[in-house]
C-alpha positions as CSV (number, residue, x, y, z in Angstrom):
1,X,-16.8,25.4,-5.5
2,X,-15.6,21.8,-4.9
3,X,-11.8,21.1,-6.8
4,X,-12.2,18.1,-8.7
5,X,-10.3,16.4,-12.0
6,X,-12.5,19.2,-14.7
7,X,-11.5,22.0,-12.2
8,X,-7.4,20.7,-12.1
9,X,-7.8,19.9,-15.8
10,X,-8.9,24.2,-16.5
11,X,-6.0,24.7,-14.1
12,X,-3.5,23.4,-16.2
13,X,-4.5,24.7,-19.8
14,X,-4.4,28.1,-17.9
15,X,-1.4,27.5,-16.6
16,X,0.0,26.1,-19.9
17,X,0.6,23.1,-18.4
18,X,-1.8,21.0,-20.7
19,X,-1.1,18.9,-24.3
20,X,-4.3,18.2,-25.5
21,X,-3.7,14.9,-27.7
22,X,-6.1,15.0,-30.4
23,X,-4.4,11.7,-32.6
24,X,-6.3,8.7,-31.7
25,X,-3.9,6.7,-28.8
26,X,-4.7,3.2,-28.2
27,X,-4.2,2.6,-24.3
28,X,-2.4,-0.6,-24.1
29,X,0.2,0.0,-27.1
30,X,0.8,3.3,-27.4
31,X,-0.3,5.6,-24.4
32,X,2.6,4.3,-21.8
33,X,5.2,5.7,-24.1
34,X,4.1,9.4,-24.3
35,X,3.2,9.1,-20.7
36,X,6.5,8.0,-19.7
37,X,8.6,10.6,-22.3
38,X,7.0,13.5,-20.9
39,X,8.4,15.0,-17.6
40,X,7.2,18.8,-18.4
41,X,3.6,18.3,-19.4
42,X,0.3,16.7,-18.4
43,X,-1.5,15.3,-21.4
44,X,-5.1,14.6,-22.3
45,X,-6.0,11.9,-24.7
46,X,-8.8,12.9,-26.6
47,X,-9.4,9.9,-28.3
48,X,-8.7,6.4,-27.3
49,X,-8.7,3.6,-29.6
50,X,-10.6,0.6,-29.3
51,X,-12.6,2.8,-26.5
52,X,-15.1,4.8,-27.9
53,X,-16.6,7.9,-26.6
54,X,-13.9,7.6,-23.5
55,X,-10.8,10.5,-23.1
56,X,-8.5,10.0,-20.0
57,X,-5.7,11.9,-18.5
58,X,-2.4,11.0,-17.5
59,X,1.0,13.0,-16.5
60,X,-1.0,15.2,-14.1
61,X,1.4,16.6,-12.1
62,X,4.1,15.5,-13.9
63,X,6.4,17.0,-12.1
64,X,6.7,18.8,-8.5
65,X,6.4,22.2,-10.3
66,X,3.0,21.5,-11.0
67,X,2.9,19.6,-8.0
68,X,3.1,23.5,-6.7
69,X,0.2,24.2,-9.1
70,X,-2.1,22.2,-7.1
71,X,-1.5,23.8,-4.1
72,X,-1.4,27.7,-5.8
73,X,1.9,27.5,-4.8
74,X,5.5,27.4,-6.2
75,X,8.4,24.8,-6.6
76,X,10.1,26.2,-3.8
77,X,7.3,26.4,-1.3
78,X,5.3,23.3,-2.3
79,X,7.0,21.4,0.4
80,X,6.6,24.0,3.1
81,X,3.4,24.7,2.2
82,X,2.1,21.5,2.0
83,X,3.8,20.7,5.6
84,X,1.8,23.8,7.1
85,X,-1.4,21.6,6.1
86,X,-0.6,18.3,7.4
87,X,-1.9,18.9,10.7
88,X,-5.4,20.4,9.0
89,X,-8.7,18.3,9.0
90,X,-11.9,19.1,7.2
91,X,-15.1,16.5,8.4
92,X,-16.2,15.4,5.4
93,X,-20.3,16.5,3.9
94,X,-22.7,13.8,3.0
95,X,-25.1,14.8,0.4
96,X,-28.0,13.1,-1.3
97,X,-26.3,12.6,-5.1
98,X,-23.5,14.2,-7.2
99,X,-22.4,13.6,-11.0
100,X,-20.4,10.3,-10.1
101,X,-24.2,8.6,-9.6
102,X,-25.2,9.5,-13.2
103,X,-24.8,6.1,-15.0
104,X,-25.0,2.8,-12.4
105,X,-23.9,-0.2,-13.0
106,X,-24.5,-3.6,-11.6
107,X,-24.4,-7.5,-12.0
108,X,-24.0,-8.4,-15.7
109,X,-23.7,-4.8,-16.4
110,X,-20.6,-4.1,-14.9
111,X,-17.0,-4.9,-17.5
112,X,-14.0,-3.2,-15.9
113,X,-12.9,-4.4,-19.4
114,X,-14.4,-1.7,-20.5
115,X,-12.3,1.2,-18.9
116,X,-9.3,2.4,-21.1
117,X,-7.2,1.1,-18.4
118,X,-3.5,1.4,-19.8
119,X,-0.3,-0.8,-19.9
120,X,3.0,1.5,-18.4
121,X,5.7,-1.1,-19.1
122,X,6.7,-4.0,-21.9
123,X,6.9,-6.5,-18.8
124,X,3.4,-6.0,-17.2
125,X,1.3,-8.7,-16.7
126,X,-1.1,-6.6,-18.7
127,X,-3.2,-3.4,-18.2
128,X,-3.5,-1.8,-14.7
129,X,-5.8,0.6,-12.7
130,X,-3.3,2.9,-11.6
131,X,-5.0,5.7,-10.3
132,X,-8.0,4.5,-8.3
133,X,-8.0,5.1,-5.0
134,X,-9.2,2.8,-2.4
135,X,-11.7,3.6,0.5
136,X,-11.7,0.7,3.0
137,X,-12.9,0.8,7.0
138,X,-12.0,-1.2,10.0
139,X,-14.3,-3.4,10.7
140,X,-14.5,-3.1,14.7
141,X,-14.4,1.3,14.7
142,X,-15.7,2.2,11.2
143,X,-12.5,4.1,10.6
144,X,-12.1,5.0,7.1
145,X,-9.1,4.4,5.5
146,X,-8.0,5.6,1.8
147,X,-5.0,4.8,-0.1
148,X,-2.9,4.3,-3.5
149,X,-2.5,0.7,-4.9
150,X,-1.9,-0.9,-8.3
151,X,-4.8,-3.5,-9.9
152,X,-4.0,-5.6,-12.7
153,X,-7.1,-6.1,-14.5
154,X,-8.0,-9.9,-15.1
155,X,-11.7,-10.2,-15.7
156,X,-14.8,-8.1,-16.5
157,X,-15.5,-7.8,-12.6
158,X,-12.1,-9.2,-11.4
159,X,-8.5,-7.5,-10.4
160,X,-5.4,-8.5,-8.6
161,X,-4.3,-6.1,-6.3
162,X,-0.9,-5.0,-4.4
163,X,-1.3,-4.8,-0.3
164,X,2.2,-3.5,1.0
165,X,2.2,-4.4,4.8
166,X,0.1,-1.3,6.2
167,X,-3.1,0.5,7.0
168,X,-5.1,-0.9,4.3
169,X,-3.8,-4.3,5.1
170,X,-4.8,-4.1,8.9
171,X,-8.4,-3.7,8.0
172,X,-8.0,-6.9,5.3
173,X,-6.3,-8.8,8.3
174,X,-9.3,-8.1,10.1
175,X,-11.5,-9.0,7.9
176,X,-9.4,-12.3,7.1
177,X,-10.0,-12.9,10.9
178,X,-13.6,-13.2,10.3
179,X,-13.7,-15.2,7.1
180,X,-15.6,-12.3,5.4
181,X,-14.6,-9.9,2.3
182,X,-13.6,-7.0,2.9
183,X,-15.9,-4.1,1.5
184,X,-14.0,-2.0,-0.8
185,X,-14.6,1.5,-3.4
186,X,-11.9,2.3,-6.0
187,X,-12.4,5.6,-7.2
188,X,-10.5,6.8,-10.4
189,X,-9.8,10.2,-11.6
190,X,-10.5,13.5,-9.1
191,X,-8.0,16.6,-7.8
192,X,-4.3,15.5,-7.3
193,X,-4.6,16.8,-3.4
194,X,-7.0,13.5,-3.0
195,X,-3.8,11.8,-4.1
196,X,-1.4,13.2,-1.9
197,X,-3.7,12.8,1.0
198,X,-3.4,9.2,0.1
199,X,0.1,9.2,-0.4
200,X,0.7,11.0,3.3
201,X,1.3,8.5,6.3
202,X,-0.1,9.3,9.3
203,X,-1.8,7.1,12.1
204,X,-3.8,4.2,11.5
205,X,-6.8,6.7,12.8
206,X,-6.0,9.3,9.9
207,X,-9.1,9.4,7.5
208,X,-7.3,10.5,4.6
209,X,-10.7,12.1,3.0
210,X,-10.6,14.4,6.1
211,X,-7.1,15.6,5.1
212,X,-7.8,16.0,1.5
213,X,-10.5,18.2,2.9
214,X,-7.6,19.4,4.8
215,X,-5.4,20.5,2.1
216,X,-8.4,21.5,-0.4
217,X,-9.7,24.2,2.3
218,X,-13.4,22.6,1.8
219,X,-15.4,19.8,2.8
220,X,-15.2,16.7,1.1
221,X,-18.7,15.8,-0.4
222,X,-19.1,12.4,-0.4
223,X,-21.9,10.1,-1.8
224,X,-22.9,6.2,-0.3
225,X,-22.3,3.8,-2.3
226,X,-25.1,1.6,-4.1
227,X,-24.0,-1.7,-2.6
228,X,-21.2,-1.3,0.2
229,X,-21.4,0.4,3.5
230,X,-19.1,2.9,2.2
231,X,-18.9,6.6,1.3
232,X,-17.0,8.3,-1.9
233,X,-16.5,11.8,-3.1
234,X,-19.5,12.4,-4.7
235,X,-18.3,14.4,-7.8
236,X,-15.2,11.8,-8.7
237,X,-15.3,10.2,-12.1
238,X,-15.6,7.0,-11.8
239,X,-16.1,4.6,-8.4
240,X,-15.8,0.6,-8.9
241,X,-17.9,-1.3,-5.4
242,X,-16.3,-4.6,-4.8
243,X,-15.0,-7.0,-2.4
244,X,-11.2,-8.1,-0.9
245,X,-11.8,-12.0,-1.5
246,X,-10.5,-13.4,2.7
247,X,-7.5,-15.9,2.6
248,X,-7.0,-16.3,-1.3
249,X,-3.9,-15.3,-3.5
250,X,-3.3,-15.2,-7.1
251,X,-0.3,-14.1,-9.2
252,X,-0.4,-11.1,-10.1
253,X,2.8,-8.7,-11.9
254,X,5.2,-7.6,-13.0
255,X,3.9,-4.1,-13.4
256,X,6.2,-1.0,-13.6
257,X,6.4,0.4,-10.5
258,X,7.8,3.7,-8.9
259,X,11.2,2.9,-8.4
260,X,11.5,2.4,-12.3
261,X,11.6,-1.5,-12.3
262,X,9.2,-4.7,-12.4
263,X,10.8,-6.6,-9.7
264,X,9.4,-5.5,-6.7
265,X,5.8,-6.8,-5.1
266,X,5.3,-9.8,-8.0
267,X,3.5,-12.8,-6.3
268,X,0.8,-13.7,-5.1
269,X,-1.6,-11.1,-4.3
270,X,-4.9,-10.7,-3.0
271,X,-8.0,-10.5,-5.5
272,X,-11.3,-7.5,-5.6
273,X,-14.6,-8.9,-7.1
274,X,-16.7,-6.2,-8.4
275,X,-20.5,-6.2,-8.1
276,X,-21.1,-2.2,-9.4
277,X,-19.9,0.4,-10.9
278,X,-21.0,4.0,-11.2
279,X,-20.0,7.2,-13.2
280,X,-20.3,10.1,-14.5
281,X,-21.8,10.2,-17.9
282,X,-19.6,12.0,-19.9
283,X,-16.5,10.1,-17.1
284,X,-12.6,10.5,-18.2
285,X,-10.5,8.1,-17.0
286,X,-7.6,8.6,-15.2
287,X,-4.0,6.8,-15.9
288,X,-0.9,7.6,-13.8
289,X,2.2,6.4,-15.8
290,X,5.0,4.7,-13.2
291,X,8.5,5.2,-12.8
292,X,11.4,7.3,-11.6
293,X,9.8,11.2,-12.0
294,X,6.8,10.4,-13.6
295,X,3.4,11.0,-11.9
296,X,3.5,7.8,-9.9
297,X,6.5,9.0,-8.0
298,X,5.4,12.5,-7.9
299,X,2.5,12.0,-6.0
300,X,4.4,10.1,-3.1
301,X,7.6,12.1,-3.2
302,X,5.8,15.8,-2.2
303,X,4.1,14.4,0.9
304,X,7.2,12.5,1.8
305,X,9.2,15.2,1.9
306,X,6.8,17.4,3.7
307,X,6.1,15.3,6.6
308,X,9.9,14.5,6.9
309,X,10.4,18.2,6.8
310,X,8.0,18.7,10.0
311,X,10.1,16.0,11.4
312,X,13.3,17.7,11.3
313,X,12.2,21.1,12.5
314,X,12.7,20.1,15.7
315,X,15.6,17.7,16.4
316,X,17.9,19.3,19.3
317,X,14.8,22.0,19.9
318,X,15.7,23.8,16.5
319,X,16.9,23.2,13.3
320,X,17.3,26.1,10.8
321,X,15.8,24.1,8.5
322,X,14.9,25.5,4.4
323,X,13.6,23.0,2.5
324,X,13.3,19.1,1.8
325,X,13.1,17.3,-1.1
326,X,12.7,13.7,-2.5
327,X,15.2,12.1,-4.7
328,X,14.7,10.5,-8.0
329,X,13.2,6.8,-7.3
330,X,12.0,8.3,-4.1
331,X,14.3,6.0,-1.5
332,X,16.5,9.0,-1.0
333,X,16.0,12.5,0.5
334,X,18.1,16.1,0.4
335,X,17.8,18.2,3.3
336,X,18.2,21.9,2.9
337,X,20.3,23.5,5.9
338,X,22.3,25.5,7.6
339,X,23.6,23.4,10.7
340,X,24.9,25.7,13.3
341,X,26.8,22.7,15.6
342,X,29.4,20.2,14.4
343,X,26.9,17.0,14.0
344,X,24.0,18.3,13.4
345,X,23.4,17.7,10.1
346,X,24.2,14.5,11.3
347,X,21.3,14.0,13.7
348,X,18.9,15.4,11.2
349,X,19.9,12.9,8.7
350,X,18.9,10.1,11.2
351,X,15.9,11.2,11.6
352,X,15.4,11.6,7.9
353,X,16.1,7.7,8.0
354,X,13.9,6.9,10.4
355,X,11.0,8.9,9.5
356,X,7.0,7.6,9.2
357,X,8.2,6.5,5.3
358,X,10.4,3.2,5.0
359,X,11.5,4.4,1.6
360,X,14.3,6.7,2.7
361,X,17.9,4.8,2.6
362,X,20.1,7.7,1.3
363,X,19.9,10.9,3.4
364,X,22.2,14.0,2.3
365,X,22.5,17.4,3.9
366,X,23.1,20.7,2.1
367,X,23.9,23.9,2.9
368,X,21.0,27.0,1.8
369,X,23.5,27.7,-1.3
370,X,22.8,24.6,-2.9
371,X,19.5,24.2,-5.2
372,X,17.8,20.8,-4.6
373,X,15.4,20.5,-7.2
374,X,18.8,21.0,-9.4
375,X,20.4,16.9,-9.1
376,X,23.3,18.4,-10.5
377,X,23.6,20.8,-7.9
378,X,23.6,18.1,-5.0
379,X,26.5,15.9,-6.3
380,X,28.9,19.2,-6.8
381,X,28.0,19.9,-2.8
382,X,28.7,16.1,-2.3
383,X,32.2,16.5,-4.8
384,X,33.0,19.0,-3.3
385,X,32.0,19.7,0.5
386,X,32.6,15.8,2.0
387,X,35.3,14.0,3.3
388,X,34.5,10.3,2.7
389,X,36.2,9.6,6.4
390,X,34.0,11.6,8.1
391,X,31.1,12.8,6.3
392,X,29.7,9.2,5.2
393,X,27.9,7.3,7.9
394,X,26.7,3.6,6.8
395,X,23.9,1.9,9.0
396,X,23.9,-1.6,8.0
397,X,20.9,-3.8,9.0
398,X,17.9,-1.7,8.6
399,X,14.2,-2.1,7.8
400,X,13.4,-0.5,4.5
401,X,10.5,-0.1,2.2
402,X,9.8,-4.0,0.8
403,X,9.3,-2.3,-2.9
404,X,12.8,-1.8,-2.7
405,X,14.7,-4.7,-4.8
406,X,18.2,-4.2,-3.8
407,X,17.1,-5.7,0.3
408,X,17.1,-9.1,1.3
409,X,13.6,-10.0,1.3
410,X,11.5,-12.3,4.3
411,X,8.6,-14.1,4.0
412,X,6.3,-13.1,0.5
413,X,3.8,-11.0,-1.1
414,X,0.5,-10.8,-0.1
415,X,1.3,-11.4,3.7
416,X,1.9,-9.4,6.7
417,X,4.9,-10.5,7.2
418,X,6.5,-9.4,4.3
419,X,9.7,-6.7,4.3
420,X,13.2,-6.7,3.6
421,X,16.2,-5.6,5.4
422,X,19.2,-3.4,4.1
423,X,21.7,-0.7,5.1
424,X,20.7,3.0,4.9
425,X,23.2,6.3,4.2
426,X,23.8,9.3,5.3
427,X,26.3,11.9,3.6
428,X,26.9,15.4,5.0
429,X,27.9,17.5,2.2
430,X,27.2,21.2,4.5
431,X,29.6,23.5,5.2
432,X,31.5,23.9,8.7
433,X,28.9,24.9,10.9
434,X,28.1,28.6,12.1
435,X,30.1,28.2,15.4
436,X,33.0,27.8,13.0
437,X,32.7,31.0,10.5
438,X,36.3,30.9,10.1
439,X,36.6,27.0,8.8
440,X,32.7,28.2,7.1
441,X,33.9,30.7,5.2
442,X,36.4,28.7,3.3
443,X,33.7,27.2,1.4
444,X,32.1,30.1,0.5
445,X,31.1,30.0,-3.6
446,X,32.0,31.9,-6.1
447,X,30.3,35.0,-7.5
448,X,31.2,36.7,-10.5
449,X,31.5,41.1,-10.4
450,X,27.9,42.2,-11.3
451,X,26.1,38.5,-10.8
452,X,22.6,39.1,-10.5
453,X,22.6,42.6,-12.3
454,X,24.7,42.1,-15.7
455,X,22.5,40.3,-18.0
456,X,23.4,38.7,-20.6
457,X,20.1,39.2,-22.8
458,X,20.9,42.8,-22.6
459,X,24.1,42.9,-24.9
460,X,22.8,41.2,-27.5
């Protein structure tokens, strides 16, 4: 049976993983705060003021452990697992129809307006789509391209949108090139693995709908669109047809973005005209709340750190490699190890740095004893396992991610040759290596008598 939202949504009241909010929530004023207080649970709005009739779910995953849900996995192996199914491609099913074709809107019909589209932060421009993802092609192969961006609703049929310097971009350029629009279908609310598929980098030929397929372990069913030369899973929630407008900007932000501040990708942006909209008839919408460890970051953190973990299994021919994981704000990564050379944590953590992700610019190593999904646990390894002199490499002069404000920023939103420059960090807070059990063994951790066997709950 196809996974979509209504399947993840059953997944997580059986999981107890689900608030159902039940009090009326008005989108814009109220909905952006209990999104953004809640790091344990997803939450469904029931009842949305001012939009009648609509419900819409937000914080879902909120965190990586139900990141792990997704994939009927745990926190531990979410990363693993999900690296194991990088490599996977399902070729996608075209059928005839599907539930997102039961109301269709077009011309005059169609209000954007209309969607319970929430504000996230005090400072944003206004309301946002920030779940709908974007099916684009090139315009010389046909390649299909899907990925995340942010739309700051400004009309009934009218958006800005956010185009970071990448695949999605390339097919606008190319369509720029011509003078034409570029064809694009938003569609908003589905399983978090279509997500992560568009979260993953990969080549510019990656159809990301073929790795959703990938990770789901079925088919995706898609449906064509009623005006564009374009295809979308046919049992999503909602799917907005529009067009790229070619060689025309507009202000658009601040919005609150991932890395917990308005600063970064405010300008001028490109603009989507919308000509139809379909949906399902009883749709919910989907909102993902932005900032450090909310949903926003979730979904890009977990296939970061996967594909940087099939990275590193191999530098030097073998790493004993156990786990990666994203940092909060996502421009940092902890690398679980057990280096067996002097330096090699070292080399791994370069790699880290130079990954298929620019967001990386703080790279740390730890040892197997060390929990990272515990923060706390990672600065005791860096208190206590680094020498400054020789465990702290600074590389100054870097590209990094140009959503990251603290780089010195070239040329401007809404052109290709936008990025910044900055320095990027490594810290080896490991052990002495294996070769060196003697000099290892002095960092060995304590363990109280009977740890592990002597509970507590049983003498009271």
């Amino acid at each position: 049976m196809p996974k979509d939202m209504r399947t993840w949504i059953r997944q997580l009241e059986d999981a107890g993983e689900l608030i159902r909010v039940r009090k009326p929530v008005h989108p814009q004023a109220e909905m952006g705060a209990l999104m953004y207080q809640t790091r344990d649970k997803a939450l469904l709005f029931e009842e949305l003021k001012g939009y009648p009739g609509w419900r819409s779910l937000g914080q879902a995953p909120a965190n990586p452990r139900q990141a792990a849900i997704a994939f009927d996995t745990t926190l531990e192996k979410v990363v693993p697992t999900f690296a194991g199914k990088l490599h996977l491609r399902q070729t996608c099913e075209m059928v005839r129809s599907g539930p997102v074709k039961d109301v269709i809107l077009t011309g005059d019909q169609v209000d954007i307006q209309k969607l319970p589209a929430h504000q996230a932060g005090i400072r944003d421009a206004g309301p946002f789509i920030t779940a709908g993802l974007c099916v684009t092609k090139d315009p010389d192969t046909g390649i299909r391209n899907m990925s995340f961006h942010r739309m700051q609703v400004k009309s009934k049929t009218r958006t800005g949108m956010l185009l970071v310097p990448r695949h999605t971009f390339q097919n606008y350029r190319k369509y720029e090139a011509r003078n034409e629009p570029m064809p694009i279908a938003i569609f908003i609310g589905h399983h978090p693995l279509y997500y992560m598929a568009a979260a993953t980098t990969g080549p510019y030929e990656m159809d990301e709908l073929e790795l959703a397929g990938g990770l789901l372990g079925e088919p995706v069913k898609l449906v064509k669109c009623e005006t564009l030369d374009l295809e979308v899973p046919f049992d999503a929630e909602i799917v907005l047809e529009g067009h790229v407008l070619p060689h025309y900007r507009e202000e658009e932000g601040p919005f609150s973005e991932f890395q917990d501040y308005y600063i970064a990708g405010t300008g001028k942006n490109p603009v989507i005209e919308f000509q139809a909209m379909t949906m399902r008839k009883d749709a919910i919408f989907k909102n993902v709340q932005n900032g450090s460890e909310v949903e926003g970051c979730v979904y890009h953190k977990i296939p970061m750190a996967a594909a940087i973990y099939n990275r590193l299994k191999n530098i030097g021919g073998f790493v004993d490699l156990k786990n990666v994981m994203t940092l909060p704000g996502i421009f940092g990564v902890v690398v679980q190890m057990t280096p067996r050379y002097y330096g090699e944590a070292k080399n791994v953590l370069m790699s880290a740095l130079s990954c298929e992700y620019l967001h990386p610019k703080v790279a740390i190593a730890v040892d197997d004893d060390v929990d990272i999904f515990n923060n706390t646990e990672v600065i005791w390894a860096i208190n206590t396992r680094v020498n400054p002199a020789e465990d702290i490499m600074v590389l100054p002069g870097m590209r990094i991610i140009p959503m990251d404000p603290t780089g010195k920023e070239f040329g401007a939103t809404g052109q290709p040759t936008w990025h910044r420059t900055g320095g990027k960090l490594i810290i080896d807070a490991t052990k002495p290596p294996t070769c060196d059990p003697e000099a290892r063994d002095l960092f060995e951790r304590i363990k109280p008598i009977g740890g592990g066997m002597i509970m507590l709950k049983d003498y009271l």
